[in-house]
Legacy VTK file of the C-alpha trace (Angstrom):
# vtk DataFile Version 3.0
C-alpha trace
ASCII
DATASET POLYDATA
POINTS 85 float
-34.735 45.865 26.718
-35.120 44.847 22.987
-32.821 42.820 20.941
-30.847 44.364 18.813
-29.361 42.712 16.208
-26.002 44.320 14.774
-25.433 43.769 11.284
-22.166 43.939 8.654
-22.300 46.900 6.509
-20.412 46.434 3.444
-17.901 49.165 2.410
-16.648 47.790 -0.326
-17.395 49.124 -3.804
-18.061 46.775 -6.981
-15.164 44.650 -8.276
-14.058 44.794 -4.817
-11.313 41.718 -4.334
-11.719 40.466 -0.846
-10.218 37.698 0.871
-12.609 35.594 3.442
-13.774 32.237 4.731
-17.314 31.462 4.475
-19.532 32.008 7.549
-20.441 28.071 9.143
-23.647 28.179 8.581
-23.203 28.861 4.530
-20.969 26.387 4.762
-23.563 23.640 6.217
-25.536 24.593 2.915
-23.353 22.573 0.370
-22.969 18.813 0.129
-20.529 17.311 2.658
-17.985 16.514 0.016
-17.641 19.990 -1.047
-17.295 21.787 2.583
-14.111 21.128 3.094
-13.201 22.586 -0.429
-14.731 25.418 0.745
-13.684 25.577 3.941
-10.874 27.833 3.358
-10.084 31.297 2.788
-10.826 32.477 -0.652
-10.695 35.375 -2.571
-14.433 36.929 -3.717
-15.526 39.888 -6.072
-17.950 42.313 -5.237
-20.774 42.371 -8.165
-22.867 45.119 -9.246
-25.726 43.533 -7.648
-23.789 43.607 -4.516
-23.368 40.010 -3.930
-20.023 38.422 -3.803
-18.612 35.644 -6.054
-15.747 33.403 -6.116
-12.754 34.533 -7.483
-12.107 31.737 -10.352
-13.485 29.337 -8.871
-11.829 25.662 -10.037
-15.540 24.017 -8.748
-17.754 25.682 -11.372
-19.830 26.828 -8.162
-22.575 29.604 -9.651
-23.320 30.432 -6.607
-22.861 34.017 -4.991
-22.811 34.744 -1.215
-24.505 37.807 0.708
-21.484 40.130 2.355
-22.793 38.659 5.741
-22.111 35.154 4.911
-18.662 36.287 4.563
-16.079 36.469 7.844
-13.684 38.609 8.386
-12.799 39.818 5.413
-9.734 41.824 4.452
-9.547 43.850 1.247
-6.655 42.932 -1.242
-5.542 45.501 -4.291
-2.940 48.184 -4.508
-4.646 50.302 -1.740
-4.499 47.749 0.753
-1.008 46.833 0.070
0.422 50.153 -0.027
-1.034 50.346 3.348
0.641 48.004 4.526
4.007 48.763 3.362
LINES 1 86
85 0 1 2 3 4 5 6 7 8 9 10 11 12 13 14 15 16 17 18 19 20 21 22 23 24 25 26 27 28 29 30 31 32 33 34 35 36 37 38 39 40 41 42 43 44 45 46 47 48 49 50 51 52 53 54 55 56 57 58 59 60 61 62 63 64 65 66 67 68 69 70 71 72 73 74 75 76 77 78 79 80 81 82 83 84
């Protein structure tokens, strides 16, 4: 039987807010002294390009992170909220 590899489909559409930890091995990436400043969860926006960046991020990071190097994330906005209510 072959491998089969599932993979994160991202639903959201650009400008997207999300809120979401980065994925450990992303996180293994950066310089010890920043992982655990990144460590948490964080709010990112979806970019036309479809990568995701930091919402105002205090770091200056210029980085921008693939949708699977994101976990679990949760959209925030209006939509979600009324949803919730």
């Amino acid at each position: 039987m072959p491998n089969v590899t599932a993979t994160a489909t991202d639903p959201f559409i650009t400008g997207s807010i999300v809120a979401a930890k980065l994925a450990r091995e992303t996180l293994e990436s950066f310089d010890p002294v920043l992982r655990p400043l990144l460590a948490g969860q964080q709010f990112f926006v979806k970019l036309a390009d479809g990568r995701w960046h930091p919402q105002g991020c205090q770091l200056g990071l210029c980085q921008c992170f693939d949708f699977s190097e994101l976990l679990a994330p949760v959209a925030r906005g209006f939509a979600a909220r009324a949803a919730n209510d």
